[in-house]
N, C-alpha and C positions, 0 to 999 in steps of 0.2 A: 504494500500500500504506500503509495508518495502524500508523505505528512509534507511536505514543500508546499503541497495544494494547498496543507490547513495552513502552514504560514501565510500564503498570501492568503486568504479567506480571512486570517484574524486579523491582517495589517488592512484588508477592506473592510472592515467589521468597523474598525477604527476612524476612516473616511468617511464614514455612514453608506459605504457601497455610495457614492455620488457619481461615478459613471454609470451605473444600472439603474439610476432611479429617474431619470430622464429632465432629472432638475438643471438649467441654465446656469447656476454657479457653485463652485466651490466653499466646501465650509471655512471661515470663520475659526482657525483651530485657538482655544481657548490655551492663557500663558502656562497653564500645567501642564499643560503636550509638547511644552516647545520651550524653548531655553528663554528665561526672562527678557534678556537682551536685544531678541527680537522683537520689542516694541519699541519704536523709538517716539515715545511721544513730547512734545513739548508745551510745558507746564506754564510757561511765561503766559500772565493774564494780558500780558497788551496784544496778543497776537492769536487768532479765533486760530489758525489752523485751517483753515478756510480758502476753498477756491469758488466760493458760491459767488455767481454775478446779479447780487441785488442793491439798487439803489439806495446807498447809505441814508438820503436825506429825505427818503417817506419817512413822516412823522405820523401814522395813521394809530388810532389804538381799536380797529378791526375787534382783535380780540378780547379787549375789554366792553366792548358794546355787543357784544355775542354774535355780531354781524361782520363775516370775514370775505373781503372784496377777491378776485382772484389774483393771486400771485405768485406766479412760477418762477423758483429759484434753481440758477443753474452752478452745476457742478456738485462737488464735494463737500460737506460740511462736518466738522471737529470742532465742534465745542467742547471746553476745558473747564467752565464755570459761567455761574448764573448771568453775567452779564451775556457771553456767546449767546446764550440759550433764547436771550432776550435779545436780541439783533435781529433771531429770525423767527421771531414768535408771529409773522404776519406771512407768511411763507403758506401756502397750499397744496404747492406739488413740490417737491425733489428732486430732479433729474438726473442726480448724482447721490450717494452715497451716502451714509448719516452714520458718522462714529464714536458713539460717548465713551469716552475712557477717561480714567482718572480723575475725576471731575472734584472730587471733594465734598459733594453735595450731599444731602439727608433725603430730600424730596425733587423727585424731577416733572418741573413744573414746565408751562410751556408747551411751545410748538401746538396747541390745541385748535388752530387754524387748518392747521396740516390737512389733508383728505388722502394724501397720495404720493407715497415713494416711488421714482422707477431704478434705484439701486438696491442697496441691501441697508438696511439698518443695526448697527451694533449696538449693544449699551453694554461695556466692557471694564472691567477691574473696578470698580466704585466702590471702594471699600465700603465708606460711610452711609451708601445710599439705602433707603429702608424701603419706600413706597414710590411709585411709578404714576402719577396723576396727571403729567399730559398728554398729549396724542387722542386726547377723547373725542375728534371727528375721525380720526385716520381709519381711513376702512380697507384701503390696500396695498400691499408691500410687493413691490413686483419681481423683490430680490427677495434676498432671506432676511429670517428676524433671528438674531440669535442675541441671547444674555447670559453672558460667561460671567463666572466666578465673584459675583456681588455678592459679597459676603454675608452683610445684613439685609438682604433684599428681603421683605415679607410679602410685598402684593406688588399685581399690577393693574392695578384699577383703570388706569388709562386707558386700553386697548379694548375696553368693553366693547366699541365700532367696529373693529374690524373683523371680516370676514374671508381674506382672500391672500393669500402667500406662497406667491410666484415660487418661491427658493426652497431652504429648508426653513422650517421653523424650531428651536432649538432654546432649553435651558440647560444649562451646563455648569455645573459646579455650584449652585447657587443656595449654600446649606439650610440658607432660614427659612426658602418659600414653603409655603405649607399648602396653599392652593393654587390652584389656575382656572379661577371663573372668572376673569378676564378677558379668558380665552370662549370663551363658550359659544360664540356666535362665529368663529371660525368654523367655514363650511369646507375649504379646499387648501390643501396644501402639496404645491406641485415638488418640491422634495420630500427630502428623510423630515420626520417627526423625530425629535432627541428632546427625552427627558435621562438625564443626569448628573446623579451626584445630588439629587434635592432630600437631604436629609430627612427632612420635615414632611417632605408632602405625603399624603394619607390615601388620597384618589387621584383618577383622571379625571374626575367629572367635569371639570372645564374643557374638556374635550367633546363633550358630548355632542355639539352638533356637527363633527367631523365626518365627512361621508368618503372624502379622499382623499389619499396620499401616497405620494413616491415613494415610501419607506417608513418605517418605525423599528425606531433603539429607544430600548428601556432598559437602563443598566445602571444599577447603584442607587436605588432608591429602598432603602430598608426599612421604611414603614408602609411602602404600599402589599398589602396584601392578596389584590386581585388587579382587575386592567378595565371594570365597570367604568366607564366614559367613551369609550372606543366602541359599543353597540350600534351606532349607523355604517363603521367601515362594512365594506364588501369588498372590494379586490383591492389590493395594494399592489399600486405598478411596482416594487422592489423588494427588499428583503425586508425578513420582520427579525428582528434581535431581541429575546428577552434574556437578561442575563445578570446575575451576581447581585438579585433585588433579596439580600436572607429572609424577609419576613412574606415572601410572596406565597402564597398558598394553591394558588390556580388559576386558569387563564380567563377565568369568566368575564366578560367586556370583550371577546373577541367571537363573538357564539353566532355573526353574521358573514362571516367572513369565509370565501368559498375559495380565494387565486391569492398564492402569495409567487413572488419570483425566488424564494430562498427561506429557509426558516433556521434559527440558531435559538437554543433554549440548553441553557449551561450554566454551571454552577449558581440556583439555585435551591438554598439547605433548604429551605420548608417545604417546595414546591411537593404535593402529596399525588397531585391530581393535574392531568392535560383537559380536565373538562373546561369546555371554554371553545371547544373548534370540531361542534357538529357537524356542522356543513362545508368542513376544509375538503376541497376535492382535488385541486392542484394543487403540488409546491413547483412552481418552473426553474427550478434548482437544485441546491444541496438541501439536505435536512440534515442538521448536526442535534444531538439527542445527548449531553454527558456531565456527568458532574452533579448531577442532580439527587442528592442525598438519602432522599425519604420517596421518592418516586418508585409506584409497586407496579406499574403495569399501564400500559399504552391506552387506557380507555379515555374517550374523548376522540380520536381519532376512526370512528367508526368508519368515515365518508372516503376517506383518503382513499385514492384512484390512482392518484401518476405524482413520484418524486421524480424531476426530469434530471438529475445533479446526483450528490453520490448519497449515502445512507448511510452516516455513523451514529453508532449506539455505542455509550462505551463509559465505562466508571461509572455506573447509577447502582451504586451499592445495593438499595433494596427492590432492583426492578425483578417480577420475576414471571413475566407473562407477555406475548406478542400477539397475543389473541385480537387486538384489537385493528391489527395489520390484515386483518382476512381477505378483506376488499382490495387492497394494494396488488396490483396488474401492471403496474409501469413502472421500471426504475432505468434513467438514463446514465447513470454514472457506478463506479464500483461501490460493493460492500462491507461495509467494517462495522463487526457485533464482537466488542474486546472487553474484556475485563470488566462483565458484572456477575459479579461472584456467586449470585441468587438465578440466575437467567439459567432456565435449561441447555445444552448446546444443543440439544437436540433439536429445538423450538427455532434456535438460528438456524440450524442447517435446514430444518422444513422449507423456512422461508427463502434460505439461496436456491433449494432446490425447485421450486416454486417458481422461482426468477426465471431460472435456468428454460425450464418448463415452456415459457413463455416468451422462449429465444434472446433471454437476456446476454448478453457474451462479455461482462464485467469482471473483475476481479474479488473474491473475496477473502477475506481473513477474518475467521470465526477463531479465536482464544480467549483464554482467562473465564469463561461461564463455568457452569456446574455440569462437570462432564459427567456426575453421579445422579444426575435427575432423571424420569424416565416420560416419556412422552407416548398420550395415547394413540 
């Protein structure tokens, strides 16, 4: 078996797969993937950071009379602190770029004019920043929205408008969030979906009115216990990633969802149960299956039809059943059932021979199961 495959697969795991998800741009990698020093930002408040071309000398206050006149500002915008913020608090569209870093601020107020990004939007390193209350017209981001590593971040109350996220949409590292009903009127998101590293957060339910996405990774989230928010997806154009969430118990919030392009579900300790993916009938990928500690058996996978990519099962200490594989008639890629110490080998070999059966001509490697179990 060529574990080189799973290298590269864990080093696209890490991109969010963003060439297979059909998303327009590149993530946004947060400063804990990457040497600090790759930021170069500059702090000096005399200088916004800025290549935006708007008329310094409208004096309009639009935005304090709740009536915002149009105005499109072009290029890039870096604001550094509350005055930047306030430069372009009359601003509607974005034609360029929006990237808050280091800002120093508590609350980020402003931009509530805004309707409309057509780059990507960051709000980056903020240590100090807690709550998120501008952007309350903004309804669509034509890049990605991503929010790295704000430490204190609790809410994002601003966002409550928007519905549409051209890119990925992404929280990453942000320990204090505890919810995302902010989110909740998001209907489309044309990259990966990335929630982690949110220490805090309990649900997805601010996801709920989500119908679609290039992608979903959920990794490192260890109080969420299920993935309930995610009940309108149906087909995800890309891979779905659930992984190393400890307190996760089952996949329930995914129980519409028929087409994935890739599925990964790995090291998590509670996960007991795959119920949560009735009506999974395609993975157009790999399915990787390991590390899952308290997992006794494949139920929840009844529907599954066609894995088009390869099929590892492997370290699930207490798995001890495949029964739930009966329907599976398609596997495009080689086999690998290793090292679950409870699994019958017998139960593996049915299912290569099964494959085989059905003109599969892959490779497999069936070790480390219970070569002492007996199958009827």
């Amino acid at each position: 078996m060529n574990h080189c495959l799973y290298l590269v697969l864990s080093l696209a795991m890490m991109e969010l797969f963003a060439s297979g998800c059909g998303a327009k741009h590149s993530l946004h990698v947060d400063a804990d993937m990457q040497d600090d020093a790759g930021y170069d930002a500059d702090l000096d408040s005399d200088d916004t950071g800025s290549d935006v071309d708007s008329d310094p000398d409208v004096e309009t206050d639009d935005e304090e009379d709740g009536v915002c006149s149009e105005l499109v500002c072009e290029g890039d915008v870096e604001p550094r602190n509350e005055s930047d913020i306030l430069e372009f608090s009359n601003c509607t569209v974005f034609t360029g770029n929006v990237d808050i870093l280091l800002t120093g601020i508590e609350r980020l107020e402003g931009f509530n004019c805004l309707r409309e990004t057509h780059g990507d939007l960051f709000i980056t390193e903020n240590w100090q920043l807690v709550g998120i209350e501008g952007f309350r017209s903004l309804s669509s981001v034509e890049g990605s929205l991503e929010l790295s590593s704000n430490q204190s971040l609790e809410n994002l109350h601003g966002f409550g408008s928007l519905t549409t996220v051209g890119g990925h949409l992404a929280t990453w590292f942000n320990p204090s969030l505890d919810n995302l009903e902010a989110w909740a009127s998001i209907r489309t998101v044309g990259g990966v979906v990335v929630v982690y590293g949110a220490e805090s957060l309990r649900d997805l339910e601010g996801l709920r009115s989500l119908s679609f996405c290039g992608g979903l990774y959920i990794d490192q989230n260890n109080r969420l216990e299920d993935l309930n928010g995610l009940n309108r997806l149906i087909n995800v154009e890309g891979e779905v990633t659930i992984r190393m969430n400890e307190g996760l118990l089952s996949l329930v919030g995914l129980e519409h969802v028929q087409y994935v392009q890739g599925l990964v579900i790995e090291h998590n300790s509670a996960l007991v149960s795959l119920f949560g993916l009735p009506y999974l009938y395609i993975v157009d990928g790999p399915f990787i299956l390991q590390h899952n500690d308290r997992l006794e058996s494949l139920d929840g996978l009844d529907s599954l039809y066609a894995i088009r990519g390869v099929l590892w099962i492997s370290n699930n200490v207490e798995l001890q059943s495949l029964d739930a594989l009966e329907t599976l008639r398609e596997l495009g890629g080689d086999l690998e059932i290793v090292d679950n110490p409870r699994l019958p080998t017998c139960e593996a070999e049915a299912l290569r021979d099964r494959f085989i059966s059905l003109g599969w001509t892959g490779e497999a490697e069936i070790s480390g199961n219970d070569d002492s179990a007996t199958c009827e």
